[in-house]
Kinemage of the C-alpha trace (Angstrom):
@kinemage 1
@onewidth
@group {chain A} dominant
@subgroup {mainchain}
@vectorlist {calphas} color= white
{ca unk a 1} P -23.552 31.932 -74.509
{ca unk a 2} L -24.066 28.598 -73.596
{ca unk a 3} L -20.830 28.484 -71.489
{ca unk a 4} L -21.769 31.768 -69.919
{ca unk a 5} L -25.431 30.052 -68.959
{ca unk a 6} L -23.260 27.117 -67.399
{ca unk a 7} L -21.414 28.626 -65.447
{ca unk a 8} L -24.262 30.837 -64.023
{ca unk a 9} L -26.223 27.221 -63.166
{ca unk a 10} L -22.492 26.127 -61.477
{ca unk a 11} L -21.963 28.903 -59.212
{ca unk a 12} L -24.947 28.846 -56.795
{ca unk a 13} L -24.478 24.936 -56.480
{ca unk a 14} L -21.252 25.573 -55.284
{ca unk a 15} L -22.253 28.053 -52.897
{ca unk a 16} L -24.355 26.089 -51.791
{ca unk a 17} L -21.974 23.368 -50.753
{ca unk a 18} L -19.509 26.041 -49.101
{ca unk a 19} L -22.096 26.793 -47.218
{ca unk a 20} L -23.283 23.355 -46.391
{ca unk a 21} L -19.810 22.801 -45.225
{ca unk a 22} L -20.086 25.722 -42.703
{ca unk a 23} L -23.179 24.928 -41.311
{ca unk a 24} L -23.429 21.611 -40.940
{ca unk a 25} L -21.713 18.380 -41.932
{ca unk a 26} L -24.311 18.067 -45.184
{ca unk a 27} L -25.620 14.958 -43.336
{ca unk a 28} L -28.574 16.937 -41.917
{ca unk a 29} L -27.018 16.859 -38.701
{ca unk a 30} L -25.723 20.245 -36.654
{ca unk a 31} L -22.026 19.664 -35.381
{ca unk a 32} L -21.797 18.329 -32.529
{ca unk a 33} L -21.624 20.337 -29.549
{ca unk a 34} L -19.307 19.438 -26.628
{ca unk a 35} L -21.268 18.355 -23.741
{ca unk a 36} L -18.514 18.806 -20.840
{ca unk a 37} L -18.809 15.618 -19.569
{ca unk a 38} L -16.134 13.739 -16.990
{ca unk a 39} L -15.189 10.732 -19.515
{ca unk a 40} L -11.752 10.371 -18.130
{ca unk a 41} L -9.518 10.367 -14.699
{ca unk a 42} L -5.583 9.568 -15.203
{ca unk a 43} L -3.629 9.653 -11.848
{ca unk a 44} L 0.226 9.703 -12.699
{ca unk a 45} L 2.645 11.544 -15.319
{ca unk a 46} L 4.383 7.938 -16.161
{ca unk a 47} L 4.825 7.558 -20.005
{ca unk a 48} L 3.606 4.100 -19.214
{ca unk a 49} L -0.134 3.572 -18.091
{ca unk a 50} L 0.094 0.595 -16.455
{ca unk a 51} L 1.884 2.068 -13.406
{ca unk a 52} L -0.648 4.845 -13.546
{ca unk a 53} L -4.706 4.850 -12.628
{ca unk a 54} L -6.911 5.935 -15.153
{ca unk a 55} L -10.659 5.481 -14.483
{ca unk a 56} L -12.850 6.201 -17.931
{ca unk a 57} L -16.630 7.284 -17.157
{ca unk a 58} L -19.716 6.443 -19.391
{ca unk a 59} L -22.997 8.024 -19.226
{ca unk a 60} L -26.583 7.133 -19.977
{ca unk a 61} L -29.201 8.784 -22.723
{ca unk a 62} L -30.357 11.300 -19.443
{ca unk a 63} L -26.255 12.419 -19.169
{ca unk a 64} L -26.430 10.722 -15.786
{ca unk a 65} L -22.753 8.369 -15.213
{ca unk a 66} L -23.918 4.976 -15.778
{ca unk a 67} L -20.222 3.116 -15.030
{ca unk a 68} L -16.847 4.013 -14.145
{ca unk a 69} L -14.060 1.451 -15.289
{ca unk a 70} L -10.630 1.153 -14.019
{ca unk a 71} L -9.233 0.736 -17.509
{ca unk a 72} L -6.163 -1.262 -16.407
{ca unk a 73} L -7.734 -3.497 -14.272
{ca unk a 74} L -10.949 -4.013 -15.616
{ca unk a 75} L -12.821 -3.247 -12.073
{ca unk a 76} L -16.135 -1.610 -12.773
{ca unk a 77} L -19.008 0.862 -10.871
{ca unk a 78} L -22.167 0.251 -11.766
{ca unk a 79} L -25.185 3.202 -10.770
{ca unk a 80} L -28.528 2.856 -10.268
{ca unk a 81} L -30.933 5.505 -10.083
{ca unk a 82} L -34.439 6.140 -8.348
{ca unk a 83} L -37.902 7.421 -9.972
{ca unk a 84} L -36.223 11.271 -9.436
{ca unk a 85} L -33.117 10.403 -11.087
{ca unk a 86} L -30.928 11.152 -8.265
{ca unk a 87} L -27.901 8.180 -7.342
{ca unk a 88} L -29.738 5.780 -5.097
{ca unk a 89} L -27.062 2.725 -5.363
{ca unk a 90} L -23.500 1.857 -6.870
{ca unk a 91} L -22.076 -1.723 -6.809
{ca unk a 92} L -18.475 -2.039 -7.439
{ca unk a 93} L -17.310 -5.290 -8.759
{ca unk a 94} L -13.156 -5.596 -8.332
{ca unk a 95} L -11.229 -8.247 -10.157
{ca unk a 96} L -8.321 -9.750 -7.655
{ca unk a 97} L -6.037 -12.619 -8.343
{ca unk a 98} L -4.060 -14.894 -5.857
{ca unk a 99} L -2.148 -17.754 -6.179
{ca unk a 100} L -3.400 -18.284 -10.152
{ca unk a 101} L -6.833 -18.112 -8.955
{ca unk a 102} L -9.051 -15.046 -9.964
{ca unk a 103} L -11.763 -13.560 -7.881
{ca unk a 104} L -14.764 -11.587 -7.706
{ca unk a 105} L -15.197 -8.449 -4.470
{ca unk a 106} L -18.483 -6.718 -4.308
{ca unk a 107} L -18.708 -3.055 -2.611
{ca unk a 108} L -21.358 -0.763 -2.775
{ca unk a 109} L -23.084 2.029 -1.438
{ca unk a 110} L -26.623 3.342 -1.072
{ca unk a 111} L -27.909 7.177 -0.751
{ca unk a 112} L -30.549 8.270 1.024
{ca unk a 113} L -32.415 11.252 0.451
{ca unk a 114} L -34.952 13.865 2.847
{ca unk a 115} L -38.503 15.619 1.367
{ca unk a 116} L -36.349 18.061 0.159
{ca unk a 117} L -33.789 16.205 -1.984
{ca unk a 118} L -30.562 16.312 0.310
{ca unk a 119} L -28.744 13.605 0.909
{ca unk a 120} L -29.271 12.245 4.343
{ca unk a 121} L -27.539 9.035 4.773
{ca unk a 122} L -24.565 7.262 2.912
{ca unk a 123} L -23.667 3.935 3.282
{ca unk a 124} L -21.527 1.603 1.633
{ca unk a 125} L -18.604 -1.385 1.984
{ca unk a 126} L -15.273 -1.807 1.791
{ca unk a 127} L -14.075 -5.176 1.405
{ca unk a 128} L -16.334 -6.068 4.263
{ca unk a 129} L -16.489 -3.319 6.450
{ca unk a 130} L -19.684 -1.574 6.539
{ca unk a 131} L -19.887 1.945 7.028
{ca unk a 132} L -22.641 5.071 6.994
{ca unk a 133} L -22.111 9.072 7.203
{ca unk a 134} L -25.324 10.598 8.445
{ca unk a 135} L -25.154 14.327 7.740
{ca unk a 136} L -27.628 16.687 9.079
{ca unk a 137} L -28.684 20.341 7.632
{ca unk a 138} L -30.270 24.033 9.394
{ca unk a 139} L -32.575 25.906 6.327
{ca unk a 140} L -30.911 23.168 3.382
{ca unk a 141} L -27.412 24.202 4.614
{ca unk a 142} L -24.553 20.906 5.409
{ca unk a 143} L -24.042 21.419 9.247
{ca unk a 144} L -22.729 17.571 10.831
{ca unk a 145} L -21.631 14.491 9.203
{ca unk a 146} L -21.859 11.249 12.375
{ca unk a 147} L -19.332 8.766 10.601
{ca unk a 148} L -20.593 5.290 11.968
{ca unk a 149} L -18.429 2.046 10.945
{ca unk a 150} L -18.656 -1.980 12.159
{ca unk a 151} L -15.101 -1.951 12.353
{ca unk a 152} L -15.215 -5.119 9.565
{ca unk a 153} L -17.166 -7.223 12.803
{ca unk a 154} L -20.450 -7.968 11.016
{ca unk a 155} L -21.740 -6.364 14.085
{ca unk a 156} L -24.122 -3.042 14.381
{ca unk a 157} L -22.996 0.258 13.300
{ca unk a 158} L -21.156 2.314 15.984
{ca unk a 159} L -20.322 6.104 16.251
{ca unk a 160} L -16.498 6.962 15.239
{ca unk a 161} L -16.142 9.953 14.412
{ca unk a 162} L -18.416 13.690 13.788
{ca unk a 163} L -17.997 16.557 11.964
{ca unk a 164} L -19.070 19.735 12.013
{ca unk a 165} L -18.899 21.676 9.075
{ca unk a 166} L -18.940 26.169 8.340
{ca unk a 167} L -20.246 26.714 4.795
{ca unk a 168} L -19.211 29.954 3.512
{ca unk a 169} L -20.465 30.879 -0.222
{ca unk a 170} L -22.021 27.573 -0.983
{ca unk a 171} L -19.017 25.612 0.297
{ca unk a 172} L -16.930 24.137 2.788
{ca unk a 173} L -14.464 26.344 4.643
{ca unk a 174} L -13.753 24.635 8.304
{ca unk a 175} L -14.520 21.192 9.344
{ca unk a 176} L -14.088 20.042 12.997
{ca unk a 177} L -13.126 16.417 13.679
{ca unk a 178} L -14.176 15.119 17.029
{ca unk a 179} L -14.139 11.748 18.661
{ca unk a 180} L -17.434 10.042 19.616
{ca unk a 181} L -17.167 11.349 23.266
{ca unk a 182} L -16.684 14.703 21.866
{ca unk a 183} L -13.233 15.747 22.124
{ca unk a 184} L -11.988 17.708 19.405
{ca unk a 185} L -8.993 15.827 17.272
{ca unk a 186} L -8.449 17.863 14.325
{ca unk a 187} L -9.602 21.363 12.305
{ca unk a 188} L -9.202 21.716 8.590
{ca unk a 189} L -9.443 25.241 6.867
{ca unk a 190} L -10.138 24.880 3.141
{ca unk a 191} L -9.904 27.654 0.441
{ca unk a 192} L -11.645 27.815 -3.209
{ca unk a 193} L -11.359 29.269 -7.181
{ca unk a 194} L -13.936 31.115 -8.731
{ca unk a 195} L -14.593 27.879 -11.625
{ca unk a 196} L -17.442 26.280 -10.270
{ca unk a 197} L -16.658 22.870 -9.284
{ca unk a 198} L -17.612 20.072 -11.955
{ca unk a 199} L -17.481 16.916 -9.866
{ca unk a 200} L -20.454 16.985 -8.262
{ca unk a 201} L -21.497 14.036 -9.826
{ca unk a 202} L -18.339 11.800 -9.789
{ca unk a 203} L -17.973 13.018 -6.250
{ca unk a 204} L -20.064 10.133 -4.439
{ca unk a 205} L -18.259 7.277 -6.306
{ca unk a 206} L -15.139 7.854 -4.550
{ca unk a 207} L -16.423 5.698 -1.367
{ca unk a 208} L -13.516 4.274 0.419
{ca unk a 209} L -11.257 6.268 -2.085
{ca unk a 210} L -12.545 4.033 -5.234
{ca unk a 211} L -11.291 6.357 -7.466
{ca unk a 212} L -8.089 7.167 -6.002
{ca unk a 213} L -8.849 10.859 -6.208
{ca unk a 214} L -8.997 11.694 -2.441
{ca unk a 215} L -8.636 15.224 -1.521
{ca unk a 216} L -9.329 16.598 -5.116
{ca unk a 217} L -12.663 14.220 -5.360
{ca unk a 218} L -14.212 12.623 -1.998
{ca unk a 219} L -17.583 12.921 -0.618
{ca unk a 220} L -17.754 16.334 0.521
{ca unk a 221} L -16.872 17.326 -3.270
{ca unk a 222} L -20.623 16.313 -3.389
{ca unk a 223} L -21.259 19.665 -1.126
{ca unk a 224} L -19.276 22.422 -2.818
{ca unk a 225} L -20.255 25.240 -5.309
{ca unk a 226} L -16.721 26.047 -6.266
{ca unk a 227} L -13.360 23.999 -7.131
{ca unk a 228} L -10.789 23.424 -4.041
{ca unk a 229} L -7.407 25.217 -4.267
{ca unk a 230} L -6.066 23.837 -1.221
{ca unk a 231} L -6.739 23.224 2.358
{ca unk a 232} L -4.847 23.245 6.297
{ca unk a 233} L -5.050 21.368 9.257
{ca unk a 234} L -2.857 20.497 12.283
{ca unk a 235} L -0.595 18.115 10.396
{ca unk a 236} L -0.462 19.227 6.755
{ca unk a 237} L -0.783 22.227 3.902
{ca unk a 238} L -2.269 21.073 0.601
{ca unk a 239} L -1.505 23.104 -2.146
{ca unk a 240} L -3.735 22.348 -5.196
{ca unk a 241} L -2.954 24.067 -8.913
{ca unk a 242} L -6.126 23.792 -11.755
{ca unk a 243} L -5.435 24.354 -14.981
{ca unk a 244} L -8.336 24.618 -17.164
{ca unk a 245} L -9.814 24.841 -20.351
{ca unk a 246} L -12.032 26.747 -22.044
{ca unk a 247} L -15.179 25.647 -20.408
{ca unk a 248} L -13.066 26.418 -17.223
{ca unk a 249} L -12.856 22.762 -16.518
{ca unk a 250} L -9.906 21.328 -14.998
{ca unk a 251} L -7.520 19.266 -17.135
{ca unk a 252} L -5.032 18.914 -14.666
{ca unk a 253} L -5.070 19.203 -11.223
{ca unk a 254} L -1.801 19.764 -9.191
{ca unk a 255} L -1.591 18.628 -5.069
{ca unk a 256} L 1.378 19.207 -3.440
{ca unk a 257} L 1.347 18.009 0.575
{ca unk a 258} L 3.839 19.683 3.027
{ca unk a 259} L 3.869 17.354 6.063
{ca unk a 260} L 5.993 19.928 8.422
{ca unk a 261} L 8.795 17.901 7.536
{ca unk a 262} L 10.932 20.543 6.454
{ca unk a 263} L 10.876 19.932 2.610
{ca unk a 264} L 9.566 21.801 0.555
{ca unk a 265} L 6.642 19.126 -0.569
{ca unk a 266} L 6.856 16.104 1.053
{ca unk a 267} L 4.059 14.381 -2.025
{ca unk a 268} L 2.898 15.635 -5.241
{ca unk a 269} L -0.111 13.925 -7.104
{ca unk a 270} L -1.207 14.687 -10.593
{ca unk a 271} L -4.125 14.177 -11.770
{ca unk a 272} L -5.218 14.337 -15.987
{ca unk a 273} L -9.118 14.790 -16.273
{ca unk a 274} L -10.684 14.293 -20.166
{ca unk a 275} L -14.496 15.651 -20.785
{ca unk a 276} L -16.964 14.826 -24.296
């Protein structure tokens, strides 16, 4: 009987740990639940990641990026935030070395923001060169970009180039380039998937091409609901193949650029993207 009475004392404790094991990690803590956020950007399929780029992205208690770190190279983005949270400044700090002698280049860029939130003004350097896009909205909607650079001269701002932009669905489908007399230089068409486009956020670090992402992640990622699939203009077809996983995220994104040249793809970039 005793043995009987044992085993009856045994049994719940071990369903209880079965269950412990299910549930939780018997810590007291749930498991923990993937978040989805950007940690990693790898440019390049070489087996060696030296001769690739891989950026690796950290975030902040609020989820908000706090740096993004060229892991090879050791050059870092530092973001700053105002009293509503939203990016008001990054500073770039790039590591260069010539002739045995190691130095220290400072970029950065500040955002400026309306009464209603959206983002007015951009401005930020690149290695000396100052430049600002000024984009202007009708009823919240993107409508212009006036591109304005000092040409690396120290000297005021001038008008280079505008844009007009056609938002269809909550993104960009046409943008017109014209000169700052107003002639018309080029027109790019741009098609979308129906994942919703996660790099929002990362978008607006890619100033001068920082990231090295350029036509999967640039500033006007910062305007678009959905993820690009490619885009046309007067000198080239971008093809662009996501694959995703199952939070519909890309993990690898796929450009291929046909320059008219007669080959099939004149350029192919891939890209490797890693999320918490």
């Amino acid at each position: 009987m005793k043995r009987c009475h044992l085993f009856v004392l045994l049994l719940p404790v071990f369903i209880l740990f079965g269950s412990c094991k299910k549930e939780k990690d018997c810590s007291g803590k749930p498991p923990a639940v993937p978040k989805g956020n950007l940690i990693r950007i790898q440019q390049g399929i070489s087996a060696n990641l030296a001769n690739d780029t891989v950026k690796l992205i950290s975030y902040d208690s609020l989820d908000r990026i706090r740096t993004v770190v060229d892991s090879i190279y050791k050059d870092t983005m530092y973001a700053y935030y105002d009293a509503s949270g939203r990016l008001a400044r990054i500073v770039q700090i790039e590591h260069y070395t010539s002739n045995n002698i190691s130095y220290l280049i400072t970029d950065s860029a500040q955002f400026t923001y309306n009464a209603n939130g959206l983002l007015i003004q951009y401005d930020f350097t690149n290695n000396g060169q100052k430049n600002r896009y000024a984009f202007e909205y009708n009823n919240g909607v993107l409508t212009k970009n006036n591109f304005y650079l000092d040409g690396g001269s120290g000297g005021p701002l001038v008008l280079w180039r505008m844009f007009t932009y056609e938002v269809t669905g909550g993104n960009i489908t046409d943008v017109k380039e014209y000169t700052a007399s107003n002639s018309l230089v080029d027109e790019t068409k741009f098609t979308y998937g129906p994942q919703l486009n996660p790099f929002k956020n990362i978008s607006l670090f890619n100033f001068a091409n920082k990231l090295g992402t350029g036509e999967v992640i640039n500033y006007e990622t910062y305007f678009n609901h959905n993820i690009l699939t490619g885009y046309t203009n007067n000198t080239s077809t971008v093809n662009i193949t996501n694959s995703f996983n199952d939070l519909q995220k890309p993990v690898k994104i796929v450009s291929m650029y046909d320059y008219f040249s007669g080959k099939q793809f004149d350029y192919i970039f891939t890209r490797f993207f890693t999320y918490n």
